[in-house]
C-alpha positions in Angstrom: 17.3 -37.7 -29.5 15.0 -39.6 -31.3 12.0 -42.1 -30.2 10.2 -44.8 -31.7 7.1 -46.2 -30.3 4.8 -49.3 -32.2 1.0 -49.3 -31.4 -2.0 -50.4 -33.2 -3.7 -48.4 -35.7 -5.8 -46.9 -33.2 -6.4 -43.6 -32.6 -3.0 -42.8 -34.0 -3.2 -38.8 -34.1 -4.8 -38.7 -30.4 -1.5 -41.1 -28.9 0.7 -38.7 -31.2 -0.9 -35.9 -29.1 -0.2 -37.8 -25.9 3.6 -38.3 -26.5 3.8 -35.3 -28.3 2.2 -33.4 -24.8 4.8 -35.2 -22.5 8.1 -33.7 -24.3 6.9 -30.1 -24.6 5.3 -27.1 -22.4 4.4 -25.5 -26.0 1.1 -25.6 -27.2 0.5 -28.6 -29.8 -0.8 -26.8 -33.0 -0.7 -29.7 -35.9 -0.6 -28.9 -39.1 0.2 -30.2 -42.6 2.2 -29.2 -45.2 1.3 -29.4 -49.0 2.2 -32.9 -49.5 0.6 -34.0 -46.5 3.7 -34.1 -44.2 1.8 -33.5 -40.4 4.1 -31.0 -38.4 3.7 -29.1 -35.3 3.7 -25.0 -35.6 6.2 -22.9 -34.0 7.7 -26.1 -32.0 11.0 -28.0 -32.2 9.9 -31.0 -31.8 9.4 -33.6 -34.9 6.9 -36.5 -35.6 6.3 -38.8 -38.3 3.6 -41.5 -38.6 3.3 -44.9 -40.3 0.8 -47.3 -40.7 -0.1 -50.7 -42.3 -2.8 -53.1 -41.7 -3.4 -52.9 -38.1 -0.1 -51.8 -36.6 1.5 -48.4 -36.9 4.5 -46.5 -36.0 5.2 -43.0 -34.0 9.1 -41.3 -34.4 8.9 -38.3 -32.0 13.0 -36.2 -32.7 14.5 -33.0 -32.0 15.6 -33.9 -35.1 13.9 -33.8 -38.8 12.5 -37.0 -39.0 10.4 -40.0 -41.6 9.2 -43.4 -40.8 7.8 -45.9 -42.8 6.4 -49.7 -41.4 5.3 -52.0 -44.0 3.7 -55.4 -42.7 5.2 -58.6 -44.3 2.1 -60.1 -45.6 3.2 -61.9 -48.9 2.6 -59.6 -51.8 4.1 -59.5 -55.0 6.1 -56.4 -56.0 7.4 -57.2 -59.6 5.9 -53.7 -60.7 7.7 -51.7 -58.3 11.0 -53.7 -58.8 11.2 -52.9 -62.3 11.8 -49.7 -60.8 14.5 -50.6 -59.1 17.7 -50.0 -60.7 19.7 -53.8 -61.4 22.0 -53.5 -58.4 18.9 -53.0 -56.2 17.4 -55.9 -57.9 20.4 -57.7 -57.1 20.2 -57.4 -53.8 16.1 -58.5 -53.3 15.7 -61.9 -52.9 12.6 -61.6 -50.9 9.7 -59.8 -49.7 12.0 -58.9 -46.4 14.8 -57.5 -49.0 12.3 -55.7 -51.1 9.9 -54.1 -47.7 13.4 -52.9 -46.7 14.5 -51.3 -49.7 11.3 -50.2 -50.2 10.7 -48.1 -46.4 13.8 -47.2 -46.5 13.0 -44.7 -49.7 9.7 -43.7 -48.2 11.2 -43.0 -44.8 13.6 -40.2 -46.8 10.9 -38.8 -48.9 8.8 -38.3 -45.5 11.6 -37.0 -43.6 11.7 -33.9 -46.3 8.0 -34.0 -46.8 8.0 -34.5 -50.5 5.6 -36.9 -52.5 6.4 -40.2 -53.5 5.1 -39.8 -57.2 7.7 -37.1 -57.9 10.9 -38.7 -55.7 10.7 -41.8 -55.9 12.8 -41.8 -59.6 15.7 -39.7 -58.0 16.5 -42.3 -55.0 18.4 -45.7 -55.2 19.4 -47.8 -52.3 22.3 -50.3 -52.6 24.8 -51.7 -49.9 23.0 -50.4 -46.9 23.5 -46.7 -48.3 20.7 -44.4 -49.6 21.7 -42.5 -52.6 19.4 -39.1 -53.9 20.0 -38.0 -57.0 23.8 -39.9 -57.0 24.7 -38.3 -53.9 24.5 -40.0 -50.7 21.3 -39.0 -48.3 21.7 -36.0 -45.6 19.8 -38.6 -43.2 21.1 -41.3 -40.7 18.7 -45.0 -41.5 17.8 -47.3 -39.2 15.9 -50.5 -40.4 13.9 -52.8 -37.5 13.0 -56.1 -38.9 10.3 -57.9 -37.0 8.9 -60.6 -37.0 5.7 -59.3 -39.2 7.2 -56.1 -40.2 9.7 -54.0 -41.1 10.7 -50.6 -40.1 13.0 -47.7 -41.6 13.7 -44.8 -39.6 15.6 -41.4 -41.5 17.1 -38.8 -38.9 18.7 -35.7 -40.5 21.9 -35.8 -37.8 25.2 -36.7 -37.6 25.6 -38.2 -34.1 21.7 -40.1 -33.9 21.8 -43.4 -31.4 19.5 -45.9 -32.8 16.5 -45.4 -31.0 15.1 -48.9 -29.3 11.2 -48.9 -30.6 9.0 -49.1 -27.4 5.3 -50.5 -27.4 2.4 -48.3 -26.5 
């Protein structure tokens, strides 16, 4: 089971701890992995943690997990788009279209801890599906569009119920 809870950008580690503390007897040991990718020693449980302007985003899973929130705020992304293969390009017709695409990608690449700079070539998302390296992604999505944001949630499992994001 996975859950998703919106906050402010806060204290975002110390209400990680807080959730983190309710679903486990273990002791909460963070660490980080080379690329940055926070993860809690010798426990089953997973996090991930997003953040943009002054909102952010918690996914706590029993599942390997990435989230990514991007706030809608009216930027240009023509440099990023060329990018994008033509299909993808196809498919953006706004800054909604393109935040979408574009958490949806990071959301994968945090899930497996990987950096951006060296994964972001190998990934394509077209027609609601995620594609790495022509092969479709070992990861359930879920995309939550707000009214100022948008979210993308990657869960490595088959049988995942999208979670219902809850506000802390």
């Amino acid at each position: 089971m996975t859950e998703l809870f919106i906050t402010e950008n806060k204290d975002l580690y110390g209400k990680t701890e807080i959730l983190l503390k309710q679903r486990t007897a273990m002791p909460l040991k963070i660490l980080r992995s080379p690329n940055g990718k926070p993860y809690l020693a010798g426990n089953p449980l997973y996090f991930s943690l997003s953040h943009s302007g002054n909102a952010a985003v918690i996914a706590i899973s029993e599942n390997l997990c990435g989230v990514d929130l991007e706030l809608i705020c009216g930027k240009q992304h023509d440099a990023v788009l060329k990018r994008f293969s033509d299909e993808e390009r196809g498919e953006i017709k706004n800054e909604r279209d393109f935040l979408k695409h574009w958490t949806v990608r990071e959301s994968y690449i945090k899930m497996h801890g990987l950096s951006l700079a060296a994964k972001l070539k190998d990934l394509k998302y077209v027609g609601g599906i995620l594609y790495d390296c022509g092969q479709k992604a070992d990861c359930r999505i879920y995309t939550y569009d707000g009214a100022d944001y948008i979210i993308s949630l990657c869960v490595q499992s088959e049988d995942e119920t999208p979670p219902e994001i809850k506000n802390i």
